[in-house]
C-alpha positions as CSV (number, residue, x, y, z in Angstrom):
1,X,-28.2,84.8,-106.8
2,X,-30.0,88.0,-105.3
3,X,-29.9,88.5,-101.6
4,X,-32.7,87.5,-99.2
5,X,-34.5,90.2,-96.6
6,X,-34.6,88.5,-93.3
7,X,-34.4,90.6,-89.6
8,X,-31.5,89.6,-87.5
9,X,-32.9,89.0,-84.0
10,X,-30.5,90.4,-81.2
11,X,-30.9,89.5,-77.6
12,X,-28.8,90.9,-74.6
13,X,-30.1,89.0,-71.7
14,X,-27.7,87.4,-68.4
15,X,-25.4,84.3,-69.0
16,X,-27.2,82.6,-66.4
17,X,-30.2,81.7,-69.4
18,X,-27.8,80.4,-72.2
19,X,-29.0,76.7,-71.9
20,X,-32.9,77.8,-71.3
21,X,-32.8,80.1,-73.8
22,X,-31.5,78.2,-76.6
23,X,-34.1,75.7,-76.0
24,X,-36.7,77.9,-76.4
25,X,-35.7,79.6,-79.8
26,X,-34.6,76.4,-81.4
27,X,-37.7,75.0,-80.4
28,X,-39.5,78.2,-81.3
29,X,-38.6,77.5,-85.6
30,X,-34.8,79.2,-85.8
31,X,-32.8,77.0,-87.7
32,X,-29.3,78.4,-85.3
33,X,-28.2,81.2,-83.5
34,X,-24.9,82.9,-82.4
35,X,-23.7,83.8,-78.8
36,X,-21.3,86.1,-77.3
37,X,-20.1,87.1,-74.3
38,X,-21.8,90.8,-73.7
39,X,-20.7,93.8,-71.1
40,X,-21.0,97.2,-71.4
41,X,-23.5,100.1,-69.3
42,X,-27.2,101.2,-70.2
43,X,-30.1,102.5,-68.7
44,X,-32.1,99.6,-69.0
45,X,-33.2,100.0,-65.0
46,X,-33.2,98.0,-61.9
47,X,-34.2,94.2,-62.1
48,X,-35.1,91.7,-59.9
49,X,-33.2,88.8,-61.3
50,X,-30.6,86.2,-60.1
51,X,-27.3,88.1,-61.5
52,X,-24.7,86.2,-61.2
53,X,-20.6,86.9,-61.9
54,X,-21.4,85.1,-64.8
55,X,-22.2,87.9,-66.9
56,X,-24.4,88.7,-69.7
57,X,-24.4,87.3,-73.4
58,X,-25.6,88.6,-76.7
59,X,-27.6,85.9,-78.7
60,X,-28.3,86.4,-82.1
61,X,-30.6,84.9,-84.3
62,X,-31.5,85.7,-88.1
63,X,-34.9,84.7,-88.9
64,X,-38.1,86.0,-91.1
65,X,-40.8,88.7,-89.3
66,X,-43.1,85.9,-87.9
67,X,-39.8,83.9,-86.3
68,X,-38.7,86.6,-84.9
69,X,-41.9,87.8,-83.3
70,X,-42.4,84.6,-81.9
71,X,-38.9,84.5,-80.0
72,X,-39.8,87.9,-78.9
73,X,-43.0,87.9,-77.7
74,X,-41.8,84.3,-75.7
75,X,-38.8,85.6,-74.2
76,X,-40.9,88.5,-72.8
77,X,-43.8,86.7,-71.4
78,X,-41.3,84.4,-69.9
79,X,-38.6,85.8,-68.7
80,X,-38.8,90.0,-69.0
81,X,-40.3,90.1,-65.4
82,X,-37.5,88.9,-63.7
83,X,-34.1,89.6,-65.6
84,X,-32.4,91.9,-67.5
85,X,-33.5,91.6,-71.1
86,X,-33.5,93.7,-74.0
87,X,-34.4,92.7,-77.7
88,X,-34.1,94.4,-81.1
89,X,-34.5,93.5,-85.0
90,X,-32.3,94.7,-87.8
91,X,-32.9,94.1,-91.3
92,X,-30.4,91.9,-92.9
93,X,-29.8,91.0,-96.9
94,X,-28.3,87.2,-96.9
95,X,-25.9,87.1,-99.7
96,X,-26.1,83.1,-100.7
């Protein structure tokens, strides 16, 4: 069977947005996602929001263009402003 072109969705965000984040994408179309516990340094600047010892988590999500730019552009209308978030798409081939 020949492989399918879909984007895998990666989100780096705080731990403290697991539960409200998973809500929104599942809600959002994505039929599942993967999460994993996230540290490391960047220069993604100062932010405003709640951190807590908890950590941060990598979520990822593999989805067509329009899924994927619908969990986006959510997460960043809702929740960019006031924790640490970053986003990014990779193209993926799904071997089924």
């Amino acid at each position: 069977m020949p492989a399918q072109s879909m984007l895998l969705l990666t989100i780096l965000t705080e731990s403290v947005l697991e539960d409200t984040l998973v809500d929104e994408i599942m809600a959002l179309g994505a039929k599942g996602y993967t999460i994993t516990e996230a540290r490391g340094r960047g220069t993604h600047g100062l932010r405003s929001g709640k951190w807590t010892v908890g950590g941060n988590i990598r979520i990822e999500v593999v989805g067509d263009a329009a899924l994927c730019a619908r969990i986006v552009e959510r997460l960043q209308s809702g929740y960019e402003r006031d924790y640490g978030l970053l986003m990014f798409t990779t193209p993926v081939e799904l071997q089924n």
